[in-house]
Every structure is written in C-alpha cells, then in structure tokens.
C-alpha positions as CSV (number, residue, x, y, z in Angstrom):
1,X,125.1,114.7,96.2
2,X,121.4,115.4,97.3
3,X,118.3,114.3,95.5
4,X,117.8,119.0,95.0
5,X,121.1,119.2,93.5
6,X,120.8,116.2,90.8
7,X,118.3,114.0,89.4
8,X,117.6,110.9,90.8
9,X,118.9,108.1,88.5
10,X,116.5,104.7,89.1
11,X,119.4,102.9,86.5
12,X,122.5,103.8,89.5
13,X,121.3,101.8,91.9
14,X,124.5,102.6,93.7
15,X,124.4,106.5,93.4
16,X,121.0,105.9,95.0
17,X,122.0,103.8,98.0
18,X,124.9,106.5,98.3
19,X,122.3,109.5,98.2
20,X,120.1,107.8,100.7
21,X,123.0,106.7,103.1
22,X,123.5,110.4,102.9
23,X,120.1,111.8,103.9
24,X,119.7,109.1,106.0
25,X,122.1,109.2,109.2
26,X,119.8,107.6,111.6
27,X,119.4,105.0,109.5
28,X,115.7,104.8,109.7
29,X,115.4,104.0,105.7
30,X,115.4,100.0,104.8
31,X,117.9,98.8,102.6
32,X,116.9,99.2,98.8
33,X,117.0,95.9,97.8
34,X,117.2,95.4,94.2
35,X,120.0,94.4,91.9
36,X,119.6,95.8,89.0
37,X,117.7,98.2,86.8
38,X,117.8,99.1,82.7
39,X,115.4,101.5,81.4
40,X,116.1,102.0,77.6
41,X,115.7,100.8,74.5
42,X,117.2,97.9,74.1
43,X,116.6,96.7,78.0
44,X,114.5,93.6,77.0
45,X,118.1,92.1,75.2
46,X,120.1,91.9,78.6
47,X,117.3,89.8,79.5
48,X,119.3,86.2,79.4
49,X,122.7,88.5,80.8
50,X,120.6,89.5,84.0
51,X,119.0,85.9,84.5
52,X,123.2,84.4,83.8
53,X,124.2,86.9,87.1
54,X,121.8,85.5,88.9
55,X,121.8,82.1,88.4
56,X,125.2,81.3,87.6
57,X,124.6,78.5,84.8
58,X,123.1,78.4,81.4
59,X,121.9,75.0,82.1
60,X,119.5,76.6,85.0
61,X,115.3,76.0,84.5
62,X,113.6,79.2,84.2
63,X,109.9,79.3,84.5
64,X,108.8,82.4,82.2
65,X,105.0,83.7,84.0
66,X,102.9,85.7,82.1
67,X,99.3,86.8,82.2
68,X,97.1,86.1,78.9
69,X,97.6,89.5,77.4
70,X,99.1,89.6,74.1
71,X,102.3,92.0,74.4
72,X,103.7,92.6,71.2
73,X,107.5,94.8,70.5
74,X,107.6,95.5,67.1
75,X,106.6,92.3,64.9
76,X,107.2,90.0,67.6
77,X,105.1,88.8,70.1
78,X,107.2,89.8,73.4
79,X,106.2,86.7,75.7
80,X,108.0,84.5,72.7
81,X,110.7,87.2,72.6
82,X,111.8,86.6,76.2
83,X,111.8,82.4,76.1
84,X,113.4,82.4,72.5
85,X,116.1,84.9,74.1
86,X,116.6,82.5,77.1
87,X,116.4,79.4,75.1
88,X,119.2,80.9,72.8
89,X,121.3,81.3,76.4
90,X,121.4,78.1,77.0
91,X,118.4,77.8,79.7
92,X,115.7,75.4,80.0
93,X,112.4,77.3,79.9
94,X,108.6,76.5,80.5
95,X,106.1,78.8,79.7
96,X,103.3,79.3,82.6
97,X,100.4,81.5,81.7
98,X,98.7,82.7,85.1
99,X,94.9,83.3,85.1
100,X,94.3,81.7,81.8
101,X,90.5,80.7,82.6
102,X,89.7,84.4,83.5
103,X,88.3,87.2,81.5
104,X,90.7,89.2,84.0
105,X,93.4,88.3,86.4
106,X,93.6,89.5,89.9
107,X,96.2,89.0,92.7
108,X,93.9,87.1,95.2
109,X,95.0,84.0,96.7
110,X,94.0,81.6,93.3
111,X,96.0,83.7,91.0
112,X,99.1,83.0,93.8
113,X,98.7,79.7,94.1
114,X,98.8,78.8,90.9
115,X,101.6,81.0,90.7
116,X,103.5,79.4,93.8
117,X,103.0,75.5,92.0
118,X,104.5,77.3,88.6
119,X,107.4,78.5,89.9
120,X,108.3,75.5,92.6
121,X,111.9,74.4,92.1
122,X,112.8,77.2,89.5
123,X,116.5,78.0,89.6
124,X,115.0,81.6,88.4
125,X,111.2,82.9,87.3
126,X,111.1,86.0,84.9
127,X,107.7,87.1,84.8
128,X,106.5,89.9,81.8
129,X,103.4,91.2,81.8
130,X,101.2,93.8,84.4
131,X,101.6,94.7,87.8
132,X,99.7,92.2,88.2
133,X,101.2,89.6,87.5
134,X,104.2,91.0,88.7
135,X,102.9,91.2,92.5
136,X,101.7,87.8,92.2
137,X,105.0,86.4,91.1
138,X,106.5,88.8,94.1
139,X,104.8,87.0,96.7
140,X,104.5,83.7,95.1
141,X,108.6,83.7,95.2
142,X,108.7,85.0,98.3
143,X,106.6,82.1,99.9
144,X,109.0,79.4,97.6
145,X,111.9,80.3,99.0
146,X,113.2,83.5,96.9
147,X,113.9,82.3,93.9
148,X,115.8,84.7,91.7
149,X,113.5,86.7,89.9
150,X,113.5,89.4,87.2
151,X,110.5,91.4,86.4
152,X,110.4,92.7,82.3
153,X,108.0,96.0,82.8
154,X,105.2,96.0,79.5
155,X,103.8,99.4,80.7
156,X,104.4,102.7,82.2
157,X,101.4,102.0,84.1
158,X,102.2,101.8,87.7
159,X,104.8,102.3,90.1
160,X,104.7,98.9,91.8
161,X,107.0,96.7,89.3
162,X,109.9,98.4,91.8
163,X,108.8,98.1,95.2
164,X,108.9,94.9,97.6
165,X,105.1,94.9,98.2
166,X,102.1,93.4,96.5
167,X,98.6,94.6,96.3
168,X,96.5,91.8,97.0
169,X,92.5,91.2,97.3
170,X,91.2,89.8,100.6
171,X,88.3,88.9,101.2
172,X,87.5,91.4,98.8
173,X,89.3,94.4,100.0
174,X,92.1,95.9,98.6
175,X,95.5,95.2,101.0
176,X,99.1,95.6,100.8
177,X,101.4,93.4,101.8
178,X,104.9,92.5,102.2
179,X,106.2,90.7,99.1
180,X,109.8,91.0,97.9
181,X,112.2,93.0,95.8
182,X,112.8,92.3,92.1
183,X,116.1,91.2,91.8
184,X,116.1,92.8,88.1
185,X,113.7,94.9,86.3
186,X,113.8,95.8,82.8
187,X,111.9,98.1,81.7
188,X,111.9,98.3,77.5
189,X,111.3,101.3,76.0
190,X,110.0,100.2,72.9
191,X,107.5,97.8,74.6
192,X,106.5,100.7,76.7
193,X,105.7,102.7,74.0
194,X,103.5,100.2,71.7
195,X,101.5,99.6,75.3
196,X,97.8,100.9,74.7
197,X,97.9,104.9,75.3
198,X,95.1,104.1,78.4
199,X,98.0,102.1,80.3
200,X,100.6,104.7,80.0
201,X,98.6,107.8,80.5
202,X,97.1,105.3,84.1
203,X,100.8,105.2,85.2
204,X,100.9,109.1,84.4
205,X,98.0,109.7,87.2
206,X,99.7,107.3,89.2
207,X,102.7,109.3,89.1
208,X,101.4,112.8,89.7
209,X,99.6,111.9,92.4
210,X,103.1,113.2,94.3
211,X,101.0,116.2,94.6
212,X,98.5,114.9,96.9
213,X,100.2,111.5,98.5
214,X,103.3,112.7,100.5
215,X,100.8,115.3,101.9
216,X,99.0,112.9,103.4
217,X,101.8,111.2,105.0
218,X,103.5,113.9,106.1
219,X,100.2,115.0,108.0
220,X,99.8,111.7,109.1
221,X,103.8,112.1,111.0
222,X,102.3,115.3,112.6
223,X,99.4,114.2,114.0
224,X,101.2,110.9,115.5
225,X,99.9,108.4,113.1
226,X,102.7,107.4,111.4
227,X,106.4,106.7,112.2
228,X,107.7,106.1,108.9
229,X,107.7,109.6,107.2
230,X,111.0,110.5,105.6
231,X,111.5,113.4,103.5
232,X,114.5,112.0,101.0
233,X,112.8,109.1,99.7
234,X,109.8,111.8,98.5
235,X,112.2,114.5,97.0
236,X,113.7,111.7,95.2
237,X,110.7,111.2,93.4
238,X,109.3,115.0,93.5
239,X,112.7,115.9,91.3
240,X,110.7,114.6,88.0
241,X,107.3,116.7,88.9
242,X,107.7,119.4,86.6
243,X,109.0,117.3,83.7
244,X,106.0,114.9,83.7
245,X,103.5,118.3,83.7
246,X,105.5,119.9,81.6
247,X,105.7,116.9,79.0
248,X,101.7,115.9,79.3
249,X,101.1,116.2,75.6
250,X,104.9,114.2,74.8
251,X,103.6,111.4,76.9
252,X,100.3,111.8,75.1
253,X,101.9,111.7,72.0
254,X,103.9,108.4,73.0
255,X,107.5,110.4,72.2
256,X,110.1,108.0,74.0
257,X,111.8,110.6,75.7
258,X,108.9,111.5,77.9
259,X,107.6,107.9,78.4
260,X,111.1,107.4,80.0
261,X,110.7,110.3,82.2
262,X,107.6,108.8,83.3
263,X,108.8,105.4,83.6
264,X,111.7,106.9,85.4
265,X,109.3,108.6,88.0
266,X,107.1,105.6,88.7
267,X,110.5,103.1,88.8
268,X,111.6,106.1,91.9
269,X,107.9,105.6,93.0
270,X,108.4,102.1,93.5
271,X,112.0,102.5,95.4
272,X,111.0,104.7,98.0
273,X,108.4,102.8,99.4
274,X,110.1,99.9,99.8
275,X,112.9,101.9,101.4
276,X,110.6,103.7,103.5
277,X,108.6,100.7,104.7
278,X,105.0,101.7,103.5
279,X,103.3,102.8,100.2
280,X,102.1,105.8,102.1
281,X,104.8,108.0,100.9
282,X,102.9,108.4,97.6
283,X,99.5,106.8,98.0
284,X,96.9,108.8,99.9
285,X,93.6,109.7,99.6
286,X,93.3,109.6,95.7
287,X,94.8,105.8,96.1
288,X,92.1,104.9,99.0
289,X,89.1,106.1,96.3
290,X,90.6,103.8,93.8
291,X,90.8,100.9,96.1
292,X,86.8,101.5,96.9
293,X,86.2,101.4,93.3
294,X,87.6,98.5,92.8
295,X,86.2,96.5,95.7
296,X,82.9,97.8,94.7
297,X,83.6,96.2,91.0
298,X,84.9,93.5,92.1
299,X,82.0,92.7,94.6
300,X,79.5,93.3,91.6
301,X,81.5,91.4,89.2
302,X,82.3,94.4,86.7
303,X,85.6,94.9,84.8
304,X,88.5,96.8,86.7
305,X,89.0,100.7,85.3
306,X,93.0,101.3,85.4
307,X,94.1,101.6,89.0
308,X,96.3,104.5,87.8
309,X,93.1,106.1,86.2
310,X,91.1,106.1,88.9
311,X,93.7,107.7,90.9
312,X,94.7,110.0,88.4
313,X,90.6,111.3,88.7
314,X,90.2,110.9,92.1
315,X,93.4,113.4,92.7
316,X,91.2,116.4,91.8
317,X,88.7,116.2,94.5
318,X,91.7,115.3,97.1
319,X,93.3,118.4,95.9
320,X,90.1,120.4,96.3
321,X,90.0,119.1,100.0
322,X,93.3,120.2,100.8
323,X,92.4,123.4,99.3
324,X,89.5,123.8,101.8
325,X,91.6,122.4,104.4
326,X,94.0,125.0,104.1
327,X,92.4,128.0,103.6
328,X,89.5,127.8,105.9
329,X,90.8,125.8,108.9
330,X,90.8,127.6,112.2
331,X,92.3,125.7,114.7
332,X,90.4,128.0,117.7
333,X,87.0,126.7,116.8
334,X,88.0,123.1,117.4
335,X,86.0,121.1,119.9
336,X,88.9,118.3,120.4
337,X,86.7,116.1,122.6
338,X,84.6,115.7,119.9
339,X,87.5,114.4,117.1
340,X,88.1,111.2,119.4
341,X,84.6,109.3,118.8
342,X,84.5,105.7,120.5
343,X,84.8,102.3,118.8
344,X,80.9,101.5,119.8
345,X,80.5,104.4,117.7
346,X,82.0,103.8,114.2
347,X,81.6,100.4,114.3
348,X,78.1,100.9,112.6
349,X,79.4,103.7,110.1
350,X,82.0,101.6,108.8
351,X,80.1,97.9,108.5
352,X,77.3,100.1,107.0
353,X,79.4,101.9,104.6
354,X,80.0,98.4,103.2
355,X,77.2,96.1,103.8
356,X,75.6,97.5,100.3
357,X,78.0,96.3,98.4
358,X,78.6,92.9,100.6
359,X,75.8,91.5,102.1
360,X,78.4,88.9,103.5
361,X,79.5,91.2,106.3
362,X,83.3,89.8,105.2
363,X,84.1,93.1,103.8
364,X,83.1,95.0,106.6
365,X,85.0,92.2,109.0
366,X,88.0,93.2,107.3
367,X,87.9,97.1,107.2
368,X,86.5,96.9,110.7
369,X,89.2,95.2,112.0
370,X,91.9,97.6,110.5
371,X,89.8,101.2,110.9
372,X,89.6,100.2,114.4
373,X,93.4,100.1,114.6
374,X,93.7,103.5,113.4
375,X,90.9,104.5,116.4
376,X,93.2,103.0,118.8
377,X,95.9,104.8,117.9
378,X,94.3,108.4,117.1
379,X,93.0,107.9,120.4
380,X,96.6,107.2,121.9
381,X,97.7,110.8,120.5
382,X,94.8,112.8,121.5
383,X,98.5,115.6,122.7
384,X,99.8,114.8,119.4
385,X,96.9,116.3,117.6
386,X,96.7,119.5,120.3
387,X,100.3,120.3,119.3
388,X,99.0,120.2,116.0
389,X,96.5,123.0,116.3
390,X,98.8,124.9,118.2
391,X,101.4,125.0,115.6
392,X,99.0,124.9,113.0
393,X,100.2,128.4,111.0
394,X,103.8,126.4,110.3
395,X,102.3,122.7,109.7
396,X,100.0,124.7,106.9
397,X,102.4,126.4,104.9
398,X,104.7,123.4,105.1
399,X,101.5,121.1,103.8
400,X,100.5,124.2,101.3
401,X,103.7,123.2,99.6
402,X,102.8,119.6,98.8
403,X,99.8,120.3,97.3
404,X,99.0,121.1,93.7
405,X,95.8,123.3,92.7
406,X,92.8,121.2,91.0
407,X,93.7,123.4,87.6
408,X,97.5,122.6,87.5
409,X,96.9,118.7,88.1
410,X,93.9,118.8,86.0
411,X,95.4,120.5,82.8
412,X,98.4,117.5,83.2
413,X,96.0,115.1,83.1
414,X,93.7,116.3,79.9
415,X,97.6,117.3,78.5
416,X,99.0,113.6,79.0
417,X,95.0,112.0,77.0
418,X,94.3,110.8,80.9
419,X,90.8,110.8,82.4
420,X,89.9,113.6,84.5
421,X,86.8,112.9,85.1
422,X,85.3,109.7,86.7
423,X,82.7,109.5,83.9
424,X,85.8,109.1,81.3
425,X,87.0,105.9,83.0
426,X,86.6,102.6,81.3
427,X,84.2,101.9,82.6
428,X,83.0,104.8,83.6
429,X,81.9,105.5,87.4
430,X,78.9,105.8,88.4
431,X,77.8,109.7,90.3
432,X,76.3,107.3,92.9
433,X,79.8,104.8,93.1
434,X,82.4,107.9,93.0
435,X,80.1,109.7,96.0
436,X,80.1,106.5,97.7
437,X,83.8,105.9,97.3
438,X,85.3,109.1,98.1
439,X,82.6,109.5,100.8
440,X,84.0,106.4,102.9
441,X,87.1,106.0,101.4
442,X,88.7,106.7,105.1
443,X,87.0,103.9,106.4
444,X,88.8,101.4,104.9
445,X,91.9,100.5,106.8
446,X,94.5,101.5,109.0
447,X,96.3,105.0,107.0
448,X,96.0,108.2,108.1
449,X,95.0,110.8,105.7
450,X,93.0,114.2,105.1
451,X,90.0,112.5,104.8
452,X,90.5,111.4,108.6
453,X,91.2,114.5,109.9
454,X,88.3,116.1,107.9
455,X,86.0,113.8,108.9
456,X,86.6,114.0,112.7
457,X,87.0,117.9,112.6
458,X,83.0,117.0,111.5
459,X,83.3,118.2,108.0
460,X,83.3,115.2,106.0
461,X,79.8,114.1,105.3
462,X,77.8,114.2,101.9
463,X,77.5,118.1,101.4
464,X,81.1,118.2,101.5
465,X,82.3,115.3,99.2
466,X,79.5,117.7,96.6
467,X,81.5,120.4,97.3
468,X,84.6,118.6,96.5
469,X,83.1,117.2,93.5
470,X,81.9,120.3,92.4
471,X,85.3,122.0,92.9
472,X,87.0,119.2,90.6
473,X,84.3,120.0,88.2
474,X,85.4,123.2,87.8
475,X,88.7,122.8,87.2
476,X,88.3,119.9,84.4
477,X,87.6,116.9,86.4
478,X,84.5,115.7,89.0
479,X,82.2,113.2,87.6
C-alpha cells in the first residue's frame, strides 16, 4: 500500500514502517523511531499505560516537566491531571517546572540544563506542555542517557513534538540539532481544542507550508546541494493538503474533526524528517524568515510571535518567488561564472546582514561559519547546476507542481483565523524587520533554497523582496 493509494495513519506506526520499507528499497530512509502514538479523545488517559510499557514497574520515579503555562482540559488543570493519573498508577512523581523565572522559555543551553539536572536518574520523564519544552526535554534525555520519555502534545501548534530533533538557540541563532525520538506521544484532542485559537491556527501555517518547503528541497537535490531528498516521506504528508485547505474555517471554528486532521498532518510532519534525516523536507524558505525574526527578537529582547505564524505569513512571499522563478526564468541568459562568488566576497554581506542586530559579531561568527559551508559546496557543483539549466523545461514543471499560488495559500490562512499578513502577528513585524528578514534570510546557514539560487542568478536584492512583498499583498498577505 502506497502513501497515493491510502492515507497515511501517524496512530499505525507499523503500517508506516511497512509503507516506507516499501518506497524505500535502497534503504536510504532512517529508521522511524518512535513507539507509540494516540491521537484522540481520550489519549491523555493511556498516559500511566504508555509510561507502565516503558518502564516495566509501578514503583518507577517519573519526573513530570512542564513549562509555566497554565494548560487546562476541561475543569482540570492538565499538568495536575497527568501526575494525579501517574500517582494513581502506582509511580513516584516530582513535578519540575522548566523556565519558571522567565517571562518566556526558550530552548537555549539554561533552559537544558536545568532540564538535564530535573530529569537525572529518572526511570521515565513525561513532559506536557509546548514544543518547547518538548525539544528541551528531547535533548536533555538524550545527553542523560535516554531515559524513557513520553511527550503529552497541548497544541496543534507545530510539527516538532514527532521528530528526533530540537530547535535550539546558539549564540543567538536559530539551529537544529540532533535530539531523540519520543518514545510516546499523546496527543489529546480535547486539550488540543481548549489551546488558544492563535496556537492551533500557528500549527495550521506550519503545516501548509508543504506547498513551499519540499520545493525547496527537492531543488536543493537538483542542484547538488542535498543528498537526503526522498519523495515518500513528502507524499506521506502531502496526502492531508487538501483536507487542511479545505477545512480552514473547521479548524477556525475549533470542530475536533478538523483539529485532528491537522494534528494528524503536523504528527506526519514530524515523522518524516526524522526519517529523512533533515527538517528540510518541509521547512524552507518561509521557515528561514521565521528563524530571522526570531533572532532579531530575541537579540532586542522582544516577545516571540508563534513560529508557526510567522511561517504561515512568510509562505506568501516564498510562493510569489517561486512564481517569478517559474515563469520568467530563462536558463540562456545565465552568466554561470557569475553564480559562484568567492568567500572573500560574502563574507562582508553576511557579517553585515547581522551586525545591526548584534553588535557582538557572535551572530555573524555563527552564520558565517555555516553559509560558508554551503559556498564550499555550491562551488563543488558548479556541473551540477549546468545540468540544471540544461534540463531546466522538466525540473520546472516538476517544481511548478509543488508550489501553491499566493491566493490559494492565502485564502487557507484568512479561512483557518491565521495571520496572513506580517502586521497581524503578535507582535506584529515591523515593514523594516520583515524586509530585513526575508531579504537575508539565505544567509543564515547551511540549506539550500530558492532564495539561494535567486540571489546568485543576481535577482535577489531589495527591489525584488518589494516585489515579492507586494505580490503577497495582493493576494491577502505582505506586510
């Protein structure tokens, strides 16, 4: 059975395996690493069931993390929910709240530390709360040993509660790294639908940003600039596009059968790219702008919009530039010599992009150090990209297929009560933050993307991001 013929199923983790094994001959795809997985609405009860399997005594100390965000499912407070639930099992459970002295918790090296001395010599950690908290508690198990771990999702917010990486903060720049799998996620139906309307409809941009991310990673495989790309892991996903469009204004209205299609979607999200080895398969440029915004917060000590917001927004300009890309590139009026420029000479466009924000120079060590990666390596496949224009006519109407028009993704995000617009974030961006974000958002590490390409073909520069911009603003979005 193929991902076309049936709808992937996140809760069969075994039908999965068996549908990946199948598209999968080579064996390129990693293992998919989780146990188990209950979306419904009662998935919060097999709680203590899920923690017995894995630690094989009701005796066993769990160490319940949280964040300090009240989570309420129905009259009770959720956080209490999971330890009297435990408690009842037979376990011995302390509480640890993670990032209690901060208006906001972020998963930067104090938030894991203090996760890593919670969870020492836990015979099994359930952590409930954000993905946050849930990539902190990924890597803070994963440097303690493994301990067991079971992740109860509070939000249809993002699709990282199911991968095995964490998106981490260094030295103020947005990386991701290799974490773990959840041995158990629960995702509670109920929970998910009493979540405030901005984190769901976040995890809705998140998710439809399947019609811009895979494009970038495909073009990334044709160009020589990434290894990794797999088509099954993306159809998996792709099979719940149409649903979540068509069901904007369910998921607006918070009806549960449309919050589970979306919860289903990001769940998938999550799978395949931890079995494909890299978030690229559905983060592109729209994730990149995010990131920017974020560092750029978090450098000027502002509150964080939703990262699934901010993707959601910057989605519409991405689609615009693949719009562009494909109907006005002619491969003929390439000068290639000039889409290879030397390290001497983007070392100064990438430290300047970020020396307003960080007068430190840190930031711009770090992006440096992994832009100049992706220099290397574009270099190294300098035939690569000449195949590419010579077979352009069949690489563009493979790449027109991934791609949604600005009006289709737009209308999904006004249906679903998302921001389409940057200026109805909260906060809102700045004009002057979203041109500076989406204008250098290539600069930042070491992914491939149409931003790259754009910007070496020489048409990336600050007329065009106002064309892009403009472009979103015509079909609902822009600033």
């Amino acid at each position: 059975m193929t991902f076309e013929e049936k709808l992937a199923d996140p809760t069969d983790l075994d039908g999965l395996r068996e549908a990946l094994r199948a598209a999968d001959p080579e064996g390129r795809l990693a293992p998919l690493g989780m146990g188990r997985i209950e979306i419904g609405p009662d998935a919060s009860g097999f709680l203590p069931e899920a923690v017995l399997e894995l630690v094989g005594d009701e005796g066993g100390r769990v160490v319940l993390v949280t964040d300090a965000t009240p989570i309420r499912r129905g009259s009770e407070d959720l956080k209490e929910m999971a330890g009297r639930l435990l408690r009842e099992a037979g376990f011995t459970v302390e509480r640890a709240v993670v990032g209690a002295g901060h208006d906001e918790l972020h998963a930067d090296e104090e938030a894991i530390a203090e996760a890593e001395a919670a969870v020492a010599g836990a015979d099994c950690v359930v952590v409930v709360g954000s993905g946050t908290i849930s990539d902190v508690c990924k890597v803070a198990t994963a440097q303690t040993g493994g301990t067991p771990l079971v992740v109860v999702q509070t939000a249809a917010s993002v699709n990282g509660y199911s991968d095995d990486v964490s998106v981490l903060l260094k030295s103020g720049v947005k990386r991701t790294v290799p974490s773990r799998w959840p041995d158990v996620l629960l995702a509670d139906l109920p929970t998910l639908a009493e979540a405030p309307h901005a984190m769901n409809a976040a995890g809705y941009g998140d998710a439809i940003a399947m019609y811009t991310g895979p494009a970038d990673w495909y073009l990334a495989s044709l160009v020589g600039m990434d290894d990794s790309y797999h088509p099954a892991p993306i159809e998996m996903v792709l099979g719940y596009g149409p649903d979540l469009v068509e069901s904007a204004g369910a998921v607006r209205r918070h009806e549960p059968e449309a919050l589970e299609k979306l919860v289903r979607a990001l769940t998938l999200g999550g799978i395949a790219a931890g079995v494909t080895g890299t978030t690229a398969c559905l983060s592109g440029t729209e994730h990149l702008v995010s990131h920017l915004l974020d560092m750029n917060a978090g450098q000027k000590g502002l509150p964080f919009a939703f990262h699934g917001a901010q993707v959601g927004v910057a989605m519409l300009p991405v689609a615009a530039a693949w719009e562009v890309l494909l109907a006005e590139f002619d491969p003929s009026t390439v000068d290639v010599g000039a889409c290879f420029p030397e390290p001497e000479a983007m070392e100064p466009v990438v430290r300047e992009a970020f020396a307003g924000i960080d007068p430190t120079g840190a930031m711009s060590d770090e992006c440096w150090g992994d832009y100049n990666k992706k220099l290397v390596r574009w270099r190294e496949n300098r035939e690569t990209f000449e195949a590419f224009l010579n077979d352009w006519p069949r690489h563009r109407a493979e790449l027109k297929e991934m791609v949604a028009p600005p009006e289709k993704l737009a209308g999904a995000l006004t249906g679903a009560g998302a921001p389409a617009r940057f200026g109805e974030l909260d906060p809102p961006a700045s004009p002057e933050v979203v041109r500076w974000a989406l204008g250098n958002c290539h600069l930042m590490r070491n992914r491939f993307t149409v931003a790259d390409l754009l910007f070496f073909l020489g048409w990336w520069d600050d007329a065009f991001v106002e064309r892009l911009l403009d472009r979103a603003r015509s079909a609902g979005g822009g600033l």
